[in-house]
C-alpha positions as a Markdown table, in Angstrom:
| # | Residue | x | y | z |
|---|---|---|---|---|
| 1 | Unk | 61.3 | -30.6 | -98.8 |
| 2 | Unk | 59.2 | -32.3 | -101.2 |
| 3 | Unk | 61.4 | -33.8 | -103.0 |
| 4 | Unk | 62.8 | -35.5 | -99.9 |
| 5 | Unk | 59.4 | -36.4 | -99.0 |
| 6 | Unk | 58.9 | -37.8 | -102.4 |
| 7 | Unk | 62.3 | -39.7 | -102.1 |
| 8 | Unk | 61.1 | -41.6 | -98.9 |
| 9 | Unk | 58.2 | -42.4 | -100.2 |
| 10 | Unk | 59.0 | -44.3 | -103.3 |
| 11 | Unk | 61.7 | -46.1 | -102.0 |
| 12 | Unk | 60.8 | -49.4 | -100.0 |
| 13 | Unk | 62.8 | -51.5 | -98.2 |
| 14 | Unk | 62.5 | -55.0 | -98.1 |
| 15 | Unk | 62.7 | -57.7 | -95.4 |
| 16 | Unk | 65.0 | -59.7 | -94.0 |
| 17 | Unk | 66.8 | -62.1 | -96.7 |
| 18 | Unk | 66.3 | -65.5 | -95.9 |
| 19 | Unk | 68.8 | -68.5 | -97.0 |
| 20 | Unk | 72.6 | -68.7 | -96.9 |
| 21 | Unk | 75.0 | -66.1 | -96.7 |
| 22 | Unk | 78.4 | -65.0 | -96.6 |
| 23 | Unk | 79.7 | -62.4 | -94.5 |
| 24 | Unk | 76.3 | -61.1 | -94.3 |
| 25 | Unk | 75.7 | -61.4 | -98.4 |
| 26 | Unk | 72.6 | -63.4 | -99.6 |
| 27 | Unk | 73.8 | -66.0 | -102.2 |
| 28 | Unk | 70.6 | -68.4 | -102.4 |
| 29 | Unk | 69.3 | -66.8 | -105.3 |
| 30 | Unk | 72.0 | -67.5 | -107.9 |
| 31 | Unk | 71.2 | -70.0 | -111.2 |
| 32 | Unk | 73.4 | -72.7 | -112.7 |
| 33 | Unk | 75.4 | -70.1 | -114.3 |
| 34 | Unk | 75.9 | -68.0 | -112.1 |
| 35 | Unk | 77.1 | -70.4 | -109.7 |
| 36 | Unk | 79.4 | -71.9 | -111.9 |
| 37 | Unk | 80.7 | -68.7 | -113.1 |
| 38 | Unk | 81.5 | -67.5 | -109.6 |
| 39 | Unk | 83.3 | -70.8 | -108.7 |
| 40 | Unk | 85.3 | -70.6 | -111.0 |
| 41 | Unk | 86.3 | -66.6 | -110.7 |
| 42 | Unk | 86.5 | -67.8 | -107.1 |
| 43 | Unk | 89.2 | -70.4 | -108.5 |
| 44 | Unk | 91.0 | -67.8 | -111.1 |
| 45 | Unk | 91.6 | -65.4 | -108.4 |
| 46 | Unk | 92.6 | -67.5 | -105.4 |
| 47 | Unk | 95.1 | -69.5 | -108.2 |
| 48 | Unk | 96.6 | -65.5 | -109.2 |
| 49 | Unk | 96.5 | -64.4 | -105.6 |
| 50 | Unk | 98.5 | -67.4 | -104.3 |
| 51 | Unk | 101.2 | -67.6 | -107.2 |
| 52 | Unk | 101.9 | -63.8 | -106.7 |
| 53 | Unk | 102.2 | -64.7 | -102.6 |
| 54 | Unk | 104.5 | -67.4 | -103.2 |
| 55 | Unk | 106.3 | -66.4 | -106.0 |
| 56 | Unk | 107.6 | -63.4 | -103.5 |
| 57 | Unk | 108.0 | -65.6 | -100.6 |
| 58 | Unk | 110.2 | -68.0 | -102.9 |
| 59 | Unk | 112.2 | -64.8 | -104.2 |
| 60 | Unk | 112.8 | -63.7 | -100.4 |
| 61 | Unk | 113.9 | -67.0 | -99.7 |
| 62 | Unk | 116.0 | -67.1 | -102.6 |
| 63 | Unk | 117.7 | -63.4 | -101.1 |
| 64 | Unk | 117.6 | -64.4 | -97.4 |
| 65 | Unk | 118.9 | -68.2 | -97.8 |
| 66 | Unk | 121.1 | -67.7 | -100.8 |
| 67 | Unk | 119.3 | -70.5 | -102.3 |
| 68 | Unk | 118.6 | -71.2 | -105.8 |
| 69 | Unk | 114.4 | -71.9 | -105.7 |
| 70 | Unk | 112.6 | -72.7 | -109.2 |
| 71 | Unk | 109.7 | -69.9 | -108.8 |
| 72 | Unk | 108.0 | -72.3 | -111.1 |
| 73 | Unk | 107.7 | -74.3 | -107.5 |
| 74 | Unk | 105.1 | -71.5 | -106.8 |
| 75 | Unk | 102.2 | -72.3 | -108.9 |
| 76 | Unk | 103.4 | -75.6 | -109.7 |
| 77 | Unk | 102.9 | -76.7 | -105.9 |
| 78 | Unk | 101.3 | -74.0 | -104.2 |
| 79 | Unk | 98.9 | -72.0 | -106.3 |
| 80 | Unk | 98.0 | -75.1 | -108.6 |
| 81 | Unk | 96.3 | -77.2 | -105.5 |
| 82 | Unk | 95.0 | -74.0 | -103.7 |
| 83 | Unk | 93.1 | -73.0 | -107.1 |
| 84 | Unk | 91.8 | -76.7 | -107.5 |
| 85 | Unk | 90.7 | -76.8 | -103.8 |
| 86 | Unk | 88.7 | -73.3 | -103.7 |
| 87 | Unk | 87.1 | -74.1 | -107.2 |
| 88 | Unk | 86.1 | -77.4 | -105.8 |
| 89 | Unk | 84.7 | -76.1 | -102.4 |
| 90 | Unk | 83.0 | -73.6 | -104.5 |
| 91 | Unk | 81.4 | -75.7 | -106.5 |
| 92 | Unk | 80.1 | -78.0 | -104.0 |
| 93 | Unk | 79.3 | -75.0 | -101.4 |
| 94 | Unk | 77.4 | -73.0 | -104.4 |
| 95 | Unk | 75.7 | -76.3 | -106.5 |
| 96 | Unk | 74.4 | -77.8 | -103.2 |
| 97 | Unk | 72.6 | -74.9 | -102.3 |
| 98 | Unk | 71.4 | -74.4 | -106.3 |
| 99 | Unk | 69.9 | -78.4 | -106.1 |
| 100 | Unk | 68.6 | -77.7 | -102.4 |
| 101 | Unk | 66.3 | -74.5 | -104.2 |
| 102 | Unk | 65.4 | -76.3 | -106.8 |
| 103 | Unk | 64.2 | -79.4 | -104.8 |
| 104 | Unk | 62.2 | -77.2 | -102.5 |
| 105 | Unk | 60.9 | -75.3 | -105.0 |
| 106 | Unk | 62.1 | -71.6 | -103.9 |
């Protein structure tokens, strides 16, 4: 019973995050490198993700359609521009928050 007691009493909780988040999860406090690394993670995985989507859409289309589909199309055209557009919006999203802190002086 004492340790419990012990346990409650040296953990503290700590108050409401304020600042931007995302799906609930503070990001205000990240520096220039961590909001660059992040974008482009962000970028990495959304260009992996979408090849892997398209590259199966294109094979079922290739089965379904008896077509003959590059699967080079898939990242050339798809995953390419969705990879550039997420690691742009990331970097915009994540760097105007990093010069907004730094201006105000949080």
């Amino acid at each position: 019973m004492s340790s419990a007691a012990g346990m409650a009493a040296t953990t503290s909780r700590t108050g409401p995050q304020n600042g931007p988040k995302i799906f609930g999860i503070p990001f205000g406090d990240f520096g220039l490198f961590a909001s660059l690394l992040i974008s482009l993670a962000l970028g990495f995985v959304t260009f992996f993700g979408v090849t892997f989507l398209s590259i199966f859409v294109i094979l079922l289309l290739n089965a379904v359609a008896h077509q003959n589909i590059d699967l080079s199309h898939g990242y050339k055209y798809v995953a390419f521009p969705a990879g550039l557009v997420v690691l742009a919006l990331s970097l915009l999203t994540l760097g105007i928050v990093w010069v907004r802190r730094r201006v105000l002086g949080k």
